[in-house]
C-alpha positions as semicolon CSV with decimal commas, in nm:
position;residue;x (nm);y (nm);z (nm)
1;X;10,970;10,100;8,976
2;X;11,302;10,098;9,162
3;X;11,489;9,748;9,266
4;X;11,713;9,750;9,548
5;X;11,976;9,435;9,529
6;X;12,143;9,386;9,844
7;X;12,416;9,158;9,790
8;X;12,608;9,120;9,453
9;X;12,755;8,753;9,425
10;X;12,663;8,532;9,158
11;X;12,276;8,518;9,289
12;X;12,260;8,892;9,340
13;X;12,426;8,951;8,984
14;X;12,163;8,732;8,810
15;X;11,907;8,959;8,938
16;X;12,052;9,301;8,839
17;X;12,073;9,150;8,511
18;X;11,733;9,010;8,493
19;X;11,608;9,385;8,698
20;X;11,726;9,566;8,416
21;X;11,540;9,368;8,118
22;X;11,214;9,481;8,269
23;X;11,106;9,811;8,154
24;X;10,902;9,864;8,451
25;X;11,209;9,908;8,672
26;X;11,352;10,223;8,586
27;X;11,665;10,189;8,789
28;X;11,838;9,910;9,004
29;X;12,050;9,998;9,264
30;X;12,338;9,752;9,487
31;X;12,390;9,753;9,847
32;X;12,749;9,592;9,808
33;X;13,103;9,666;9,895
34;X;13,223;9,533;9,521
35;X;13,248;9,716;9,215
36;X;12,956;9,684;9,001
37;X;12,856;9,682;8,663
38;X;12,823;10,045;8,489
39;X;12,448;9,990;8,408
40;X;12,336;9,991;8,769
41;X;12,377;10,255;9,090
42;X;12,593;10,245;9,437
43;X;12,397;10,260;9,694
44;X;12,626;10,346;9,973
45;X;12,513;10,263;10,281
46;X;12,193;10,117;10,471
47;X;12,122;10,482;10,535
48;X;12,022;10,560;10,217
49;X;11,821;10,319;10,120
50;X;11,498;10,534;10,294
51;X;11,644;10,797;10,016
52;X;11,593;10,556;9,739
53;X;11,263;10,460;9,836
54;X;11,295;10,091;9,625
55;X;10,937;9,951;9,548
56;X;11,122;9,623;9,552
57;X;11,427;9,437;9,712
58;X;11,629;9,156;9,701
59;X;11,844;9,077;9,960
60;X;12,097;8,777;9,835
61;X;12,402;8,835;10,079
62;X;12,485;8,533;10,272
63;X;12,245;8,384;10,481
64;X;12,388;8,465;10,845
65;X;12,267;8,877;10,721
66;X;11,948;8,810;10,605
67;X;11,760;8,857;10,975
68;X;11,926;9,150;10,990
69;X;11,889;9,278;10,647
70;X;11,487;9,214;10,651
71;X;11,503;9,342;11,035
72;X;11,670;9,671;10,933
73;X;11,455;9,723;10,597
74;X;11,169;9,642;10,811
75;X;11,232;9,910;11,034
76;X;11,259;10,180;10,749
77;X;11,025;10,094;10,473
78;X;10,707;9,975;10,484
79;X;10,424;9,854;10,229
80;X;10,730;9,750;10,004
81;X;10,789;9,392;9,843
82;X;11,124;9,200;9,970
83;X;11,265;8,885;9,842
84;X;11,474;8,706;10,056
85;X;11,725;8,455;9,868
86;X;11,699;8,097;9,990
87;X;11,730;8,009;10,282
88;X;11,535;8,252;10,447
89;X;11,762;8,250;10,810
90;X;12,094;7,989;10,939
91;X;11,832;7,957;11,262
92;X;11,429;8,048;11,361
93;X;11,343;8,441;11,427
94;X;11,011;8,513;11,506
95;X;10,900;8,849;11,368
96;X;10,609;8,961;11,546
97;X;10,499;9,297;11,304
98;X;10,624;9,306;10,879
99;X;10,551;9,615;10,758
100;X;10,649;9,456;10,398
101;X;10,525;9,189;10,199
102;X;10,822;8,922;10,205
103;X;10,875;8,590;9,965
104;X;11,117;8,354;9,981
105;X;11,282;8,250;9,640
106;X;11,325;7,916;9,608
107;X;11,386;7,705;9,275
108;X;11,219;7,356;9,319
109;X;11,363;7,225;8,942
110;X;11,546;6,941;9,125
111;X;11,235;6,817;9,381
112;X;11,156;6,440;9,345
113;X;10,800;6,554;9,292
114;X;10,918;6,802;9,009
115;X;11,117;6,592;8,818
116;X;10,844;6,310;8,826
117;X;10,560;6,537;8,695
118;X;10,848;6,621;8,369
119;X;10,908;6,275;8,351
């Protein structure tokens, strides 16, 4: 498998890190303008991601890019699997075709509900 990060702050570096434990993925690459870590590739531009063909993506820039980011990726890739850091969009989009299956991450340890079922 090949993971596509776009995005490399402290969210995006957690999963590169975590991407590159699994021996299933065979190489990560990061759609960023900062330098990375040695262990994972540039990719360069939005471009050539459709060269890369990732089976799965992450896209953890900042919020106000993610409707664009899933619009764009949407538009070149289909049948692929896209998580979208939390929250999904700043506003409501309505997408009326996804040629991707897309997930929202979002990490519920601090819900009410949560903590009462530790308790």
């Amino acid at each position: 498998m090949i993971a596509l990060v776009i995005g490399y702050g402290s969210i995006g570096k957690k999963h590169c890190k975590i991407l590159n434990k699994i021996k299933n993925v065979k190489k990560v690459f990061v759609l960023t303008k900062q330098k990375i870590h040695n262990n994972f590739y540039k990719c360069k531009d939005l471009s050539s991601i459709k060269k890369i063909n990732p089976d799965y993506i992450v896209i953890s820039s900042s919020t106000k890019k993610h409707y664009k980011r899933l619009r764009q990726l949407n538009n070149i890739l289909s049948n692929k699997i896209i998580l979208v850091e939390k929250p999904l969009f700043e506003k409501y989009y309505n997408f009326e075709k996804l040629n991707n299956k897309v997930f929202v991450g979002y990490n519920l340890r601090f819900h009410p509900v949560i903590t009462k079922i530790r308790q």
